[in-house]
Structure formats: structure tokens, C-alpha cells
PDBQT receptor file of N, H, CA, C and O in Angstrom, charges set to zero:
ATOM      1  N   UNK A   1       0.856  -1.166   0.000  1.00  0.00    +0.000 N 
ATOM      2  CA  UNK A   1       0.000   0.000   0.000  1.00  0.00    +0.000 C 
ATOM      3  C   UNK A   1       0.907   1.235   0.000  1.00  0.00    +0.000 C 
ATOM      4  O   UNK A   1       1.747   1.443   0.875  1.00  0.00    +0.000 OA
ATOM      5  N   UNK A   2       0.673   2.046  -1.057  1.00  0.00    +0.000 N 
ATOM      6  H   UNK A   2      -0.010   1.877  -1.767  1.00  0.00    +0.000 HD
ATOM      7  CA  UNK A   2       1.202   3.497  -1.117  1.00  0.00    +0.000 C 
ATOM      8  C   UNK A   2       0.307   4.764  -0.395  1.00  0.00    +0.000 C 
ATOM      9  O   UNK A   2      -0.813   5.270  -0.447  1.00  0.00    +0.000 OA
ATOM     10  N   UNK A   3       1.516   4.898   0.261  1.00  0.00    +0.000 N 
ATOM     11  H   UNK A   3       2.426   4.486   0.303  1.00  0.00    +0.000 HD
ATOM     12  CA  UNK A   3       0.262   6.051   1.020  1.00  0.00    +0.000 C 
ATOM     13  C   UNK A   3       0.935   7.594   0.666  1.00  0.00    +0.000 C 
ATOM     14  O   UNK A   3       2.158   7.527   0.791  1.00  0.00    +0.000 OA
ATOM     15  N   UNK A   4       0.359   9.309   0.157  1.00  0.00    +0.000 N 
ATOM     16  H   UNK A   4      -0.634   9.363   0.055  1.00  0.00    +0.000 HD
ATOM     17  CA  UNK A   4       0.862  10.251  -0.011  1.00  0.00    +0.000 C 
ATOM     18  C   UNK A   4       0.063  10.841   0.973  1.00  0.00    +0.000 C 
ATOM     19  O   UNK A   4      -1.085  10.603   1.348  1.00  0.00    +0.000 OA
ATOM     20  N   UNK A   5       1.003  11.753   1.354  1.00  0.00    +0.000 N 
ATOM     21  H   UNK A   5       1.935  11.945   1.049  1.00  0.00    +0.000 HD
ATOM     22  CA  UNK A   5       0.177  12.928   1.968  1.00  0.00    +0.000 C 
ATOM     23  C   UNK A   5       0.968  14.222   1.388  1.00  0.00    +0.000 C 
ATOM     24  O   UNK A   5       2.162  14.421   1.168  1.00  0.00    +0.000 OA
ATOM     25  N   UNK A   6       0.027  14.867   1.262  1.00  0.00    +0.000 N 
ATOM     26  H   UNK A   6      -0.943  14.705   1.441  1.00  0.00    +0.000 HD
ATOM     27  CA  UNK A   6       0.327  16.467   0.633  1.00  0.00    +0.000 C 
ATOM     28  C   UNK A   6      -0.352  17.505   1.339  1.00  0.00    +0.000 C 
ATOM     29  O   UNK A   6      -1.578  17.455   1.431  1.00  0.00    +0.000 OA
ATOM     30  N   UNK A   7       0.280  18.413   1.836  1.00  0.00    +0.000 N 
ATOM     31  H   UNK A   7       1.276  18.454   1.761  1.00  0.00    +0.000 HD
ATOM     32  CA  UNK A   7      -0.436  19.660   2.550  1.00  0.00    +0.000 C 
ATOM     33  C   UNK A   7      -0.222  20.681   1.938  1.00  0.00    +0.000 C 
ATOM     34  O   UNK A   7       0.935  20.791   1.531  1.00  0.00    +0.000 OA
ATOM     35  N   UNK A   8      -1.013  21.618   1.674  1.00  0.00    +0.000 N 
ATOM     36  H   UNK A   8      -1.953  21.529   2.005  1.00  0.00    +0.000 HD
ATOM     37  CA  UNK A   8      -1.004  22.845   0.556  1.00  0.00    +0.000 C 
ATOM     38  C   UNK A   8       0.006  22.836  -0.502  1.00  0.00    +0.000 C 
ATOM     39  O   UNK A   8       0.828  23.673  -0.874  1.00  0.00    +0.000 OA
ATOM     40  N   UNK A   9      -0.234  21.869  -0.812  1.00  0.00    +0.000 N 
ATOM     41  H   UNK A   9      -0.902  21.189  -0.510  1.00  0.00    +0.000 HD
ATOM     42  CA  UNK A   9       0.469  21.579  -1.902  1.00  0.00    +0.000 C 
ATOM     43  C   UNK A   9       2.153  20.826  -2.128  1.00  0.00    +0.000 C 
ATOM     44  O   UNK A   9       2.660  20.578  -3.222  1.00  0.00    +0.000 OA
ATOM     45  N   UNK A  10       2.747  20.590  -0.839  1.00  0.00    +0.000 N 
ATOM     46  H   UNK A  10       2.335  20.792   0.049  1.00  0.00    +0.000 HD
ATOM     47  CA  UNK A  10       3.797  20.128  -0.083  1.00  0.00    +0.000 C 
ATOM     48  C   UNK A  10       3.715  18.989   0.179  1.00  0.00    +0.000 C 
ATOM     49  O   UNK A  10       3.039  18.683   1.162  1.00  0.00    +0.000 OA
ATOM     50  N   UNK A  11       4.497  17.757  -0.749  1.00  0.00    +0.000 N 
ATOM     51  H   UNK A  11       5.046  18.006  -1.547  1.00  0.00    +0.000 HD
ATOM     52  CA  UNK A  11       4.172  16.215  -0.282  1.00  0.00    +0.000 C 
ATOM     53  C   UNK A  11       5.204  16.344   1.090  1.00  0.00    +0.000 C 
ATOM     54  O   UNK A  11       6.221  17.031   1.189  1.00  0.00    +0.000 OA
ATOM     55  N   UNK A  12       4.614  15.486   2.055  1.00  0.00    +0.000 N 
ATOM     56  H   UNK A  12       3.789  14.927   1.974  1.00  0.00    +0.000 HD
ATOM     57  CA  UNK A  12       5.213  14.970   3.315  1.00  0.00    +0.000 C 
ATOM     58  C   UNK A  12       6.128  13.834   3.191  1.00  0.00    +0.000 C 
ATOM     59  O   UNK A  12       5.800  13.098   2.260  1.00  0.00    +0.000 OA
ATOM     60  N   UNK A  13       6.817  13.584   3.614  1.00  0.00    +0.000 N 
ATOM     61  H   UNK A  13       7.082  14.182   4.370  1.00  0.00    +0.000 HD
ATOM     62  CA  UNK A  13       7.453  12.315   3.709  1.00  0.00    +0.000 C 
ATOM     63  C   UNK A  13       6.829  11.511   4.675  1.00  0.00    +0.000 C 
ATOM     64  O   UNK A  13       6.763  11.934   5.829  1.00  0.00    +0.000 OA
ATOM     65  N   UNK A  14       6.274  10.208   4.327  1.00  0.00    +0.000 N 
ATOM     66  H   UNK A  14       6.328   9.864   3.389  1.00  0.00    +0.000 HD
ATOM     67  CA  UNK A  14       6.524   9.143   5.572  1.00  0.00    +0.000 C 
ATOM     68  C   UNK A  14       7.231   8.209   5.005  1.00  0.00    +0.000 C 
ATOM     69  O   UNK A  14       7.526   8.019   3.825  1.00  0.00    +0.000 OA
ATOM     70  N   UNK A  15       7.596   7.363   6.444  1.00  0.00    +0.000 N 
ATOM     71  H   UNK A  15       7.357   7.517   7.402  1.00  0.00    +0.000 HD
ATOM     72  CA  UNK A  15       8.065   6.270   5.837  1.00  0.00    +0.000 C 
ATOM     73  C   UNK A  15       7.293   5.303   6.204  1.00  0.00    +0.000 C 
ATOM     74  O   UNK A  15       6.103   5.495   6.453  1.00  0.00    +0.000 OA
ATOM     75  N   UNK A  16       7.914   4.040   6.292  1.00  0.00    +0.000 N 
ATOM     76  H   UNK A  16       8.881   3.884   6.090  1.00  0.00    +0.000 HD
ATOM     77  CA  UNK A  16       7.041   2.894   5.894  1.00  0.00    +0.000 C 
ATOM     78  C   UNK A  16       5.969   2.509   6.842  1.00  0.00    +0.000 C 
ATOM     79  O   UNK A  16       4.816   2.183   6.561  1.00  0.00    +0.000 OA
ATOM     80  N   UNK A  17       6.609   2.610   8.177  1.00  0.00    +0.000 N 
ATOM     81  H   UNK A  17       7.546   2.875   8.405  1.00  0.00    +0.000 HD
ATOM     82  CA  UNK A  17       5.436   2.926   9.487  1.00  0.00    +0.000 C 
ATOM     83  C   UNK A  17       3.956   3.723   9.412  1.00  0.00    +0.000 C 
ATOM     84  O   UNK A  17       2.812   3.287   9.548  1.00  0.00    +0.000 OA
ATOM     85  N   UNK A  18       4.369   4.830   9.188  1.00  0.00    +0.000 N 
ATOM     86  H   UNK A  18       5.298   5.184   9.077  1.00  0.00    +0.000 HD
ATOM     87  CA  UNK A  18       3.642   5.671   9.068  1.00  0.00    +0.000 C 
ATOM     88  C   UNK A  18       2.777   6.066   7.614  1.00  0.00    +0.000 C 
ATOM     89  O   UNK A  18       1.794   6.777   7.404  1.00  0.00    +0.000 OA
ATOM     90  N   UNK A  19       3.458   5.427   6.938  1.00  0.00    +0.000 N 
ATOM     91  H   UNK A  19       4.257   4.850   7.109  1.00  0.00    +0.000 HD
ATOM     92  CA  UNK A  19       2.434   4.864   5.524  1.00  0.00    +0.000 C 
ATOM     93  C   UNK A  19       1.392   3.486   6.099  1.00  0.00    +0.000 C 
ATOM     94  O   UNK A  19       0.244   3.368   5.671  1.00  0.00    +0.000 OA
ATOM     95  N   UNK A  20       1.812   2.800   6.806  1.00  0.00    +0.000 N 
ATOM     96  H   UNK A  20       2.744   2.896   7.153  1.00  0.00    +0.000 HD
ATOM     97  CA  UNK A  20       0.931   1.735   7.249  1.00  0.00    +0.000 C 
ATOM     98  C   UNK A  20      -0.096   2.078   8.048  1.00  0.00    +0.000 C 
ATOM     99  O   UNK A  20      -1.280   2.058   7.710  1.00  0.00    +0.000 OA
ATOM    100  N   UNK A  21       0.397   2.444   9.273  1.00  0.00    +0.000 N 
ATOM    101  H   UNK A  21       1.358   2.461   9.548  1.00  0.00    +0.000 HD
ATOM    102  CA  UNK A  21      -0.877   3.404  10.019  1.00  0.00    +0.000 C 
ATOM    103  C   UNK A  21      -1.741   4.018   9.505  1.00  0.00    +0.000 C 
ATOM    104  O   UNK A  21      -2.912   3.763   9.789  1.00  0.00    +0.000 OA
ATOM    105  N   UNK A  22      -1.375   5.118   8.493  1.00  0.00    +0.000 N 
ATOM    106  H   UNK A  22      -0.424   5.325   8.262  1.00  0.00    +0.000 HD
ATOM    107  CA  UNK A  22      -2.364   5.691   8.226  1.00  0.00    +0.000 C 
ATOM    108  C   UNK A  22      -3.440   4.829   6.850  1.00  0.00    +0.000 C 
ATOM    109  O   UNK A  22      -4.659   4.976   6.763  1.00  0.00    +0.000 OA
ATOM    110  N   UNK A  23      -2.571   3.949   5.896  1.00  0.00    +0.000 N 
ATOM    111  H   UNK A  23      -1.580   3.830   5.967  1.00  0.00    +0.000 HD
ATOM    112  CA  UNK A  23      -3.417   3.350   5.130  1.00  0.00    +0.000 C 
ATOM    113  C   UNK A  23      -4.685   2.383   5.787  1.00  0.00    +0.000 C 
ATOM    114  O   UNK A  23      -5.911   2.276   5.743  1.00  0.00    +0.000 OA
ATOM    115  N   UNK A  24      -3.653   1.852   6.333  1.00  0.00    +0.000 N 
ATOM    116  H   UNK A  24      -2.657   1.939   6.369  1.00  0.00    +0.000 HD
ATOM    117  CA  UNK A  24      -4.885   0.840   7.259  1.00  0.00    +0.000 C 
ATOM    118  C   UNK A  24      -5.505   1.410   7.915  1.00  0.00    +0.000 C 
ATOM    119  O   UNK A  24      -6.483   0.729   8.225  1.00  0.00    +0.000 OA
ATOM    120  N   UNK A  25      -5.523   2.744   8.541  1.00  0.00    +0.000 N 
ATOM    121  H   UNK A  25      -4.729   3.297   8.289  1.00  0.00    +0.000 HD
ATOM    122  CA  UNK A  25      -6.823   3.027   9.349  1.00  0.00    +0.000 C 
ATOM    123  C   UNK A  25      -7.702   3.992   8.573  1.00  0.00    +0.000 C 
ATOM    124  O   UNK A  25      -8.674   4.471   9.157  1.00  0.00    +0.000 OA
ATOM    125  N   UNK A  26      -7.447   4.330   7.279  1.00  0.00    +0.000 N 
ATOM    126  H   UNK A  26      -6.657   3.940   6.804  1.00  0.00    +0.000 HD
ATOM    127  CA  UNK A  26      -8.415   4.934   6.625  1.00  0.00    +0.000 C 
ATOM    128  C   UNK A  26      -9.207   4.106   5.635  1.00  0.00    +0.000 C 
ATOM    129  O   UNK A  26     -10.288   4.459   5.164  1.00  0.00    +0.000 OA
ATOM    130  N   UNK A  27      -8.248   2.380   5.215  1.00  0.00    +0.000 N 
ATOM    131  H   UNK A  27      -7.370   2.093   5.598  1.00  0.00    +0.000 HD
ATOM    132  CA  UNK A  27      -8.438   1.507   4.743  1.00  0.00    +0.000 C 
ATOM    133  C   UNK A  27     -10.208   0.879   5.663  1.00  0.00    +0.000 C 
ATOM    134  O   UNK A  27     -11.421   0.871   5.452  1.00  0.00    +0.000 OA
ATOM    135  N   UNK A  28      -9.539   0.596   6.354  1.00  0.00    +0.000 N 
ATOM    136  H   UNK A  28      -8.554   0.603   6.526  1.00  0.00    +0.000 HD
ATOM    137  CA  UNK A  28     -10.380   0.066   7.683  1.00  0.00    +0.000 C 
ATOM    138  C   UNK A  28     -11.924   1.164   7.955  1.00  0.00    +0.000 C 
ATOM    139  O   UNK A  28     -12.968   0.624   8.321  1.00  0.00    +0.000 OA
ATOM    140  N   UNK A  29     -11.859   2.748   7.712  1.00  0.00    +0.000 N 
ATOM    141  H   UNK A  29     -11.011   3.187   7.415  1.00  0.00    +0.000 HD
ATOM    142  CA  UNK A  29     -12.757   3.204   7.923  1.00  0.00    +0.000 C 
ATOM    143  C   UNK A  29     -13.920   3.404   7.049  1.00  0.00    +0.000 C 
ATOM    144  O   UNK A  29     -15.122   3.546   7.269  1.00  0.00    +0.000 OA
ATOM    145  N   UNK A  30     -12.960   3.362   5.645  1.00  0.00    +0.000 N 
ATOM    146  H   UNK A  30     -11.983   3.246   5.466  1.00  0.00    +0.000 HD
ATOM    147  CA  UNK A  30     -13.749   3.271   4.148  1.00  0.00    +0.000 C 
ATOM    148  C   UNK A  30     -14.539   2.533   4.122  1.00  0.00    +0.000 C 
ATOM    149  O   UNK A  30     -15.724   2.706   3.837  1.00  0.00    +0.000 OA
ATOM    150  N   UNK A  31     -13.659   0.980   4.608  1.00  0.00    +0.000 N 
ATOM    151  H   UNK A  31     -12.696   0.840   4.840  1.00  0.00    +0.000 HD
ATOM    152  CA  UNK A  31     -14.581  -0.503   4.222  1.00  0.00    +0.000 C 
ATOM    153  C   UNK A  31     -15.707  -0.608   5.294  1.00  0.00    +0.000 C 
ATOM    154  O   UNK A  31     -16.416  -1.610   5.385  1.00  0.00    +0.000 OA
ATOM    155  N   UNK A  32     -15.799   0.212   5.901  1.00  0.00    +0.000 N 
ATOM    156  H   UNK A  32     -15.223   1.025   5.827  1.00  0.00    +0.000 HD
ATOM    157  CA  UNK A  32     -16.750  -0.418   7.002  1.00  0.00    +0.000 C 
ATOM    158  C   UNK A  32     -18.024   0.843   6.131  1.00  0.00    +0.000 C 
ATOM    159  O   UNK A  32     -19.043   1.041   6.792  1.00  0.00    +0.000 OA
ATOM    160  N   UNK A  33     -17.968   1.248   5.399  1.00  0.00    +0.000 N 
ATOM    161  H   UNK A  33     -17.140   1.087   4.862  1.00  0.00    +0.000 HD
ATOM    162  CA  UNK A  33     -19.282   2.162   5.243  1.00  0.00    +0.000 C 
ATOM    163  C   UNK A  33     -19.669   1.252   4.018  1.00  0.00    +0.000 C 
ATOM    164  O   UNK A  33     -19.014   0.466   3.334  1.00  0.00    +0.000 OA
ATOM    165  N   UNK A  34     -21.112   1.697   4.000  1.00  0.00    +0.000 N 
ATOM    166  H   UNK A  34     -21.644   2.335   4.556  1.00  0.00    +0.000 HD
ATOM    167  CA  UNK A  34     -22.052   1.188   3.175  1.00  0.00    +0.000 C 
ATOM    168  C   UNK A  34     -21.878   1.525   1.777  1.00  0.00    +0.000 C 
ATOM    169  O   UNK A  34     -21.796   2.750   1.860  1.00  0.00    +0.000 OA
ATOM    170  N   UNK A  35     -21.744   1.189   0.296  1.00  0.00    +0.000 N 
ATOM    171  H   UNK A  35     -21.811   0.194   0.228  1.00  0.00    +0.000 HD
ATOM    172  CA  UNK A  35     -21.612   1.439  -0.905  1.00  0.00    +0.000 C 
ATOM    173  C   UNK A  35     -19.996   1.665  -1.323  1.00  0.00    +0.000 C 
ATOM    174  O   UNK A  35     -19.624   2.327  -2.292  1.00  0.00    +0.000 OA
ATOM    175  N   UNK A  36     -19.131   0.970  -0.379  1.00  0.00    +0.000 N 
ATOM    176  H   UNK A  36     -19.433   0.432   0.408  1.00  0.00    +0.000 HD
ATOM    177  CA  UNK A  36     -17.814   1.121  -0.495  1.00  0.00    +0.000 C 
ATOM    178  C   UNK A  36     -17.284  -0.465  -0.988  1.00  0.00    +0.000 C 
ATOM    179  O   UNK A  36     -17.293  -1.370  -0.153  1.00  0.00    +0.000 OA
ATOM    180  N   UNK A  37     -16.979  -0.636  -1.929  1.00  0.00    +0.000 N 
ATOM    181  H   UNK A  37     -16.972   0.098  -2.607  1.00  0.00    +0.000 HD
ATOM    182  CA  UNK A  37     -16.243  -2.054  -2.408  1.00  0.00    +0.000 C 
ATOM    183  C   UNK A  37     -15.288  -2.550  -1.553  1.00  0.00    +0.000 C 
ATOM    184  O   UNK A  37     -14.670  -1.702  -0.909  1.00  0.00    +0.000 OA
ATOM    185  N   UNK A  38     -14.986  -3.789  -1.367  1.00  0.00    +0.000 N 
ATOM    186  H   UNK A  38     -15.488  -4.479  -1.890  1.00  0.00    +0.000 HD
ATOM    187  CA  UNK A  38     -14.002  -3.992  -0.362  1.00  0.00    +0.000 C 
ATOM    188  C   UNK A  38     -12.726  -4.744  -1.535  1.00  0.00    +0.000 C 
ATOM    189  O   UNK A  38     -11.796  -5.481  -1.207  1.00  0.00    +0.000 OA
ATOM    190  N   UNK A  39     -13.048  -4.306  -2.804  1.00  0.00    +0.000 N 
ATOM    191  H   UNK A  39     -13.804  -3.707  -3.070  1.00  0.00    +0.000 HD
ATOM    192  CA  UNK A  39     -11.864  -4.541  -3.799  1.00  0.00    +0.000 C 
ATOM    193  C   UNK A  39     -11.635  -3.038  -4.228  1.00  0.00    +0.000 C 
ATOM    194  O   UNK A  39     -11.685  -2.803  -5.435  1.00  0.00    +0.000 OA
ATOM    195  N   UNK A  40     -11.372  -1.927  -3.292  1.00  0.00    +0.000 N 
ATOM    196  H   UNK A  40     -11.332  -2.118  -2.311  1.00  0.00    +0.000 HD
ATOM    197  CA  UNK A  40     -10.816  -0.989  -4.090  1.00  0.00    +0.000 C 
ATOM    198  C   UNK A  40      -9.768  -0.772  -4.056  1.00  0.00    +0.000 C 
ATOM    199  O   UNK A  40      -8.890  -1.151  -3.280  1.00  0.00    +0.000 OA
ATOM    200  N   UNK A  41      -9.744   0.148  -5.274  1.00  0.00    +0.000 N 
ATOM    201  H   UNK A  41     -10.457   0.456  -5.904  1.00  0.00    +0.000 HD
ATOM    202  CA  UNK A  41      -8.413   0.298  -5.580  1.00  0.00    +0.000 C 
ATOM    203  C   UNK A  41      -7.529   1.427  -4.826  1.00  0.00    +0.000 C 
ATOM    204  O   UNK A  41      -6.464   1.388  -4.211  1.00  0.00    +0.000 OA
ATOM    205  N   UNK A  42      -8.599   2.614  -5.204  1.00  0.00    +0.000 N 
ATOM    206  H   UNK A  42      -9.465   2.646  -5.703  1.00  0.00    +0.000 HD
ATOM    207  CA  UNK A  42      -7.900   4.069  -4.749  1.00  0.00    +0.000 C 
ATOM    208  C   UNK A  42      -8.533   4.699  -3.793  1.00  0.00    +0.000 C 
ATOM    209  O   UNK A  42      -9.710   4.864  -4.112  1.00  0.00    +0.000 OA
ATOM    210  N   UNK A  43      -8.207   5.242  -2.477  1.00  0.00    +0.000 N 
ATOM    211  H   UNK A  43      -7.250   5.108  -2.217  1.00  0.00    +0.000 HD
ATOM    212  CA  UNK A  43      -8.842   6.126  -1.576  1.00  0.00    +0.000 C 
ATOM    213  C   UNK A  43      -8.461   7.429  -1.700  1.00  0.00    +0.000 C 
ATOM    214  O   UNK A  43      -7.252   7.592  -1.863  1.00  0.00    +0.000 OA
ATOM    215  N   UNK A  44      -9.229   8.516  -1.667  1.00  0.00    +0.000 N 
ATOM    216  H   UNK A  44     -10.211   8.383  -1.535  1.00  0.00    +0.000 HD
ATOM    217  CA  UNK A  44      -8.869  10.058  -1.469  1.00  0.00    +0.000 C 
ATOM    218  C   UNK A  44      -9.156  10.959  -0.626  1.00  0.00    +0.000 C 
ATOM    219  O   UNK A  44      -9.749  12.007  -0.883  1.00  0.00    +0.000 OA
ATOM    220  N   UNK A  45      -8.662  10.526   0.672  1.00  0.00    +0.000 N 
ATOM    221  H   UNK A  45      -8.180   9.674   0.881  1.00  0.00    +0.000 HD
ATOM    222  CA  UNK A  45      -9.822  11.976   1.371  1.00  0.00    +0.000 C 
ATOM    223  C   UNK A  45      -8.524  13.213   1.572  1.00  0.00    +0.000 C 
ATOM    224  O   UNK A  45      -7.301  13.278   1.701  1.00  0.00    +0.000 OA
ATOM    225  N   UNK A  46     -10.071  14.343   1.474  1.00  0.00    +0.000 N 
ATOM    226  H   UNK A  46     -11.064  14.290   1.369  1.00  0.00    +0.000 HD
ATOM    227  CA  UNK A  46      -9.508  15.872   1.755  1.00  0.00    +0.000 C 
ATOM    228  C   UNK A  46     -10.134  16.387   2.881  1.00  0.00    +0.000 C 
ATOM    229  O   UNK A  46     -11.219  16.128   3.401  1.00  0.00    +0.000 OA
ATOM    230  N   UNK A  47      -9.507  16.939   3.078  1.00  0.00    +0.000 N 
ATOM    231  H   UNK A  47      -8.625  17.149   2.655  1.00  0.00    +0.000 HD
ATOM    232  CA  UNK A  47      -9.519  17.995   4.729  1.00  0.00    +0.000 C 
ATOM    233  C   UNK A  47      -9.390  19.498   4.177  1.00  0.00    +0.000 C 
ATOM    234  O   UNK A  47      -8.417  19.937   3.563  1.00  0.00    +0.000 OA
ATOM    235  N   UNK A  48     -10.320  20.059   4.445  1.00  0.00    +0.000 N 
ATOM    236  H   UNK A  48     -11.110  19.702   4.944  1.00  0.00    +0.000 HD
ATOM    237  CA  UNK A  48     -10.031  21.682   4.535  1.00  0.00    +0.000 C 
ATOM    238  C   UNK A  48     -10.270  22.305   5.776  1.00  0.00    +0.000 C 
ATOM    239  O   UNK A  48     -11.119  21.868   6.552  1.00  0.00    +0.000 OA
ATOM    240  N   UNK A  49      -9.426  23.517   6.070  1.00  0.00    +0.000 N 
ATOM    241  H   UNK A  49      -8.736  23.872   5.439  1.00  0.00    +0.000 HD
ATOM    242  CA  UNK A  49     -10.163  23.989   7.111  1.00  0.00    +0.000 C 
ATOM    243  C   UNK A  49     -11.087  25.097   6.777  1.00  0.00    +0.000 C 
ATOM    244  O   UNK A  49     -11.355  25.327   5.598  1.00  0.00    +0.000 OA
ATOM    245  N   UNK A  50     -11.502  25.674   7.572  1.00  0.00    +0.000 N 
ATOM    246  H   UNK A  50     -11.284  25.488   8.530  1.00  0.00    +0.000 HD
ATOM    247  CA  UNK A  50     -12.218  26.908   7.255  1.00  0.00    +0.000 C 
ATOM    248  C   UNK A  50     -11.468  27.309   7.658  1.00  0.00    +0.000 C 
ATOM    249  O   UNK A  50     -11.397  28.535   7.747  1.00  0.00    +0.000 OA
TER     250      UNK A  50
């Protein structure tokens, strides 16, 4: 699992830890909702603030 994070436009570095953590627990939050495939491929979430 490839995980990016980008903040205003600035990719972050993680490494492999912290690519895992965060895939799997957004992995894990996706699949548990209703109309979400549990063969996907790509996840995207965005955060803005106000």
C-alpha cells in the first residue's frame, strides 16, 4: 500500500510505518461504510479547514 500525503500543496514524507498506520486506518474506515467495495483500488480523502 502506497500512502501520499500532501499539505497545501507540499508532499510529506513518511516512511514505511507511518504509511501503514495511516493506510490501514483509513483503509479500515472506508470498508466499514455502506456502498464502499471492499476490492478498491484508490482512496482520497480531503480535509479543509475553514
Amino acid at each position: 500500500m502506497k500512502v501520499r500525503l500532501v499539505v497545501d500543496g507540499i508532499e510529506i514524507p513518511l516512511n514505511d510505518f507511518t504509511q501503514q498506520i495511516i493506510g490501514n486506518v483509513s483503509a479500515g474506515m472506508a470498508s466499514s461504510l455502506r456502498g464502499v467495495s471492499q476490492d478498491w483500488k484508490n482512496l482520497r480523502i480531503m480535509v479543509e479547514r475553514d
